[in-house]
N, C-alpha and C positions, 0 to 999 in steps of 0.2 A: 675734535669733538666726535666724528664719526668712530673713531679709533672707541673710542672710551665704550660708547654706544654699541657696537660692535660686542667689547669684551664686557660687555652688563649680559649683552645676550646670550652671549657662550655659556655664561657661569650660570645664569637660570636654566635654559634646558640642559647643563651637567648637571645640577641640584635638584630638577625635575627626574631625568633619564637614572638616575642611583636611587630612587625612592622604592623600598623595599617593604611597605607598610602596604602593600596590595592582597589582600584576604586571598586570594585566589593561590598566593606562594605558601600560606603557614599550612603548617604540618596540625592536620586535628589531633587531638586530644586521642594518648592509648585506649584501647577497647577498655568495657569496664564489667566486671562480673560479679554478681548477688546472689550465690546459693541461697534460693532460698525453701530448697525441700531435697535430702537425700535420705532416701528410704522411707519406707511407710510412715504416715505422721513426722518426720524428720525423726526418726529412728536411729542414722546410722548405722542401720543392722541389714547384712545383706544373707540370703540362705542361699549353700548350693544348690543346686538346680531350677532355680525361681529368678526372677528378675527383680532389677533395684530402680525405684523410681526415685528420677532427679529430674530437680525442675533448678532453673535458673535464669536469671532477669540480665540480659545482656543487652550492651549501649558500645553500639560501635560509631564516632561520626565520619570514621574513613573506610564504614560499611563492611562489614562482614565477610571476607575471605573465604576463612574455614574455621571450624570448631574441631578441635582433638580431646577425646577421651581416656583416659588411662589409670586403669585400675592394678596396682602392683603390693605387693607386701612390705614391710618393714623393712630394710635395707634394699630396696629396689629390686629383688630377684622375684620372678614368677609373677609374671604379668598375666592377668585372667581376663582383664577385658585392656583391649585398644581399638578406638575406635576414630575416622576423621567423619564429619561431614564439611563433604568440598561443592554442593549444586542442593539444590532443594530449598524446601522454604527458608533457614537457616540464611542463605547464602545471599549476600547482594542486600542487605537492607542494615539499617541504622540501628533499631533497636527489636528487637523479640522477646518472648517468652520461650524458652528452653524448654521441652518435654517430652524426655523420652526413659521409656525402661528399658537397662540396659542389662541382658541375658548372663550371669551368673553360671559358669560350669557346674555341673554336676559335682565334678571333682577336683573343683576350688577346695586346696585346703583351707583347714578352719584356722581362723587366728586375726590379728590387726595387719588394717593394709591402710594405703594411703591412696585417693580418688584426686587425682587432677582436670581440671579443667579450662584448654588455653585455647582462649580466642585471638584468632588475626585476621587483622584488617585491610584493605587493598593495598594500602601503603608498607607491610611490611611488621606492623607494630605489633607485639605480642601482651595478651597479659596472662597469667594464669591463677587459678584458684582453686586453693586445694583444702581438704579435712580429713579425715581420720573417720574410717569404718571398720566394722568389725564382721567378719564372716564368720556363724556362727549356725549351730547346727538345729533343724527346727523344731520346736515345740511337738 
């Protein structure tokens, strides 16, 4: 009888000690990003030597890492803006508002480029999101 008693015990705390439904183990959810302002009035139009205002709505629940910028032309050549924020208000929190203007060369050539935006999280997790601007010469 003790035998039996015994191995009831063993097998509850191994079916205890294997329980892997502890919140504290799951991996949160990838960062998450909402353009939802690039360039004046959401223009998509950026001019040389002026700056591009981007705003974006970011949700990290494994908190904010860093943020990278990258502004490059149509087949990836001639990158005009790369930018990280690794410390600052960006950094270390769950969700923010994105807002910064980002400085535009003088001697950005004119034409279509593609604006990336990838957020990571403490854990490692990346997302990125990207649209399509046009540098274009000013009025």
């Amino acid at each position: 009888m003790s035998l039996v008693l015994a191995l009831i015990t063993l097998l509850t705390f191994s079916m205890i000690s294997c329980n892997n439904d502890n919140e504290e183990d799951e991996m949160p959810s990838r960062p998450t990003i909402s353009l939802t302002e690039v360039g004046h009035e959401n223009s998509k139009i950026a001019y040389p030597g002026d700056d591009l205002h981007l705003e974006a709505e970011l949700l990290a629940e494994g908190q904010i890492k860093r943020i990278d910028i990258e502004i490059h032309q149509e087949g990836g050549s001639n990158k005009i803006v790369e930018l990280s924020y690794t410390s600052g208000k960006y950094v270390g929190v769950r969700n923010t508002t994105f807002h910064e203007h980002l400085d535009i060369p003088a001697d950005a050539p004119l034409g279509e480029y593609h604006l990336h935006v990838t957020v990571t999280d403490m854990y490692g997790q990346q997302t990125t999101a990207e649209t399509h601007i046009v540098v274009e010469a000013p009025l």
